[in-house]
C-alpha positions in Angstrom: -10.3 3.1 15.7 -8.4 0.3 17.8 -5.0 1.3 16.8 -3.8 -2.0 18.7 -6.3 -4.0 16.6 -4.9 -2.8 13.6 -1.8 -3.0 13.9 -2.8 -6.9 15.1 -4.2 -7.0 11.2 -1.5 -5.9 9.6 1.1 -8.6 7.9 5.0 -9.0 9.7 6.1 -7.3 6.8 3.9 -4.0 6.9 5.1 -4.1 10.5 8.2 -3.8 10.0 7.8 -1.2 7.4 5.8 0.8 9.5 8.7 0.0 12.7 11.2 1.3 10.5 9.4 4.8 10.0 10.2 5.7 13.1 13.6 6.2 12.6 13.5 8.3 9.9 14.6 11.6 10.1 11.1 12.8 9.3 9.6 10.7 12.4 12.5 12.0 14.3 11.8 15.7 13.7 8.2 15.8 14.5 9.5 13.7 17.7 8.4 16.7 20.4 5.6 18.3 18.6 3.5 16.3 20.9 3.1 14.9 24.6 2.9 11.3 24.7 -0.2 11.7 27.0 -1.7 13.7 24.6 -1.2 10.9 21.5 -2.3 8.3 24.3 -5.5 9.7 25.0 -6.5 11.1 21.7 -6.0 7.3 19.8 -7.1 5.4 23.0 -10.3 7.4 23.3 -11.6 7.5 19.5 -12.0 11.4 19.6 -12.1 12.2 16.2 -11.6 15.8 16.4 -8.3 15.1 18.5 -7.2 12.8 16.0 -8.3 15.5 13.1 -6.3 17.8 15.4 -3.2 16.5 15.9 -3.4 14.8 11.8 -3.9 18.6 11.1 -0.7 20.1 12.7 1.2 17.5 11.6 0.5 17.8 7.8 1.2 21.6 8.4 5.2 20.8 8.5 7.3 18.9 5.7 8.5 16.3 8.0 4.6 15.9 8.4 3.4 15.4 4.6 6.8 13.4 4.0 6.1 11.0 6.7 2.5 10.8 5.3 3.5 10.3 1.9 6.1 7.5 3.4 3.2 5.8 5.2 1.0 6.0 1.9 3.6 3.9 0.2 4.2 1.4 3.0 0.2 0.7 3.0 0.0 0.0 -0.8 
């Protein structure tokens, strides 16, 4: 998946939405679980199992499955 090109799809409003996730303390706390060169190259080279991965230990903490549930609603 292009993450650029879908976030180029989504309306200014679902943008912001999605923006404004990051500041919530959920975002905040999973903050250092990873290395930004890790998130880099697992999103910009379409490796599934890194993206399964890294989707994995994130839904393994609170913080993860709230954020999730967040993003869930700000999709609808």
């Amino acid at each position: 998946m292009d993450v650029n090109k879908f976030a180029a799809g989504l309306d200014a409003e679902k943008r912001a939405r999605l923006d404004a996730l990051s500041s919530t303390e959920a975002a905040k706390a999973l903050e250092g679980m990873f290395s930004e060169a890790e998130l880099i190259k697992a999103a910009g080279s379409g490796d599934a199992g890194a993206m399964r991965d890294i989707l994995r230990r994130v839904l393994a903490t609170e913080e993860g499955r709230k954020l999730a549930e967040m993003l869930g609603e700000v999709m609808k």
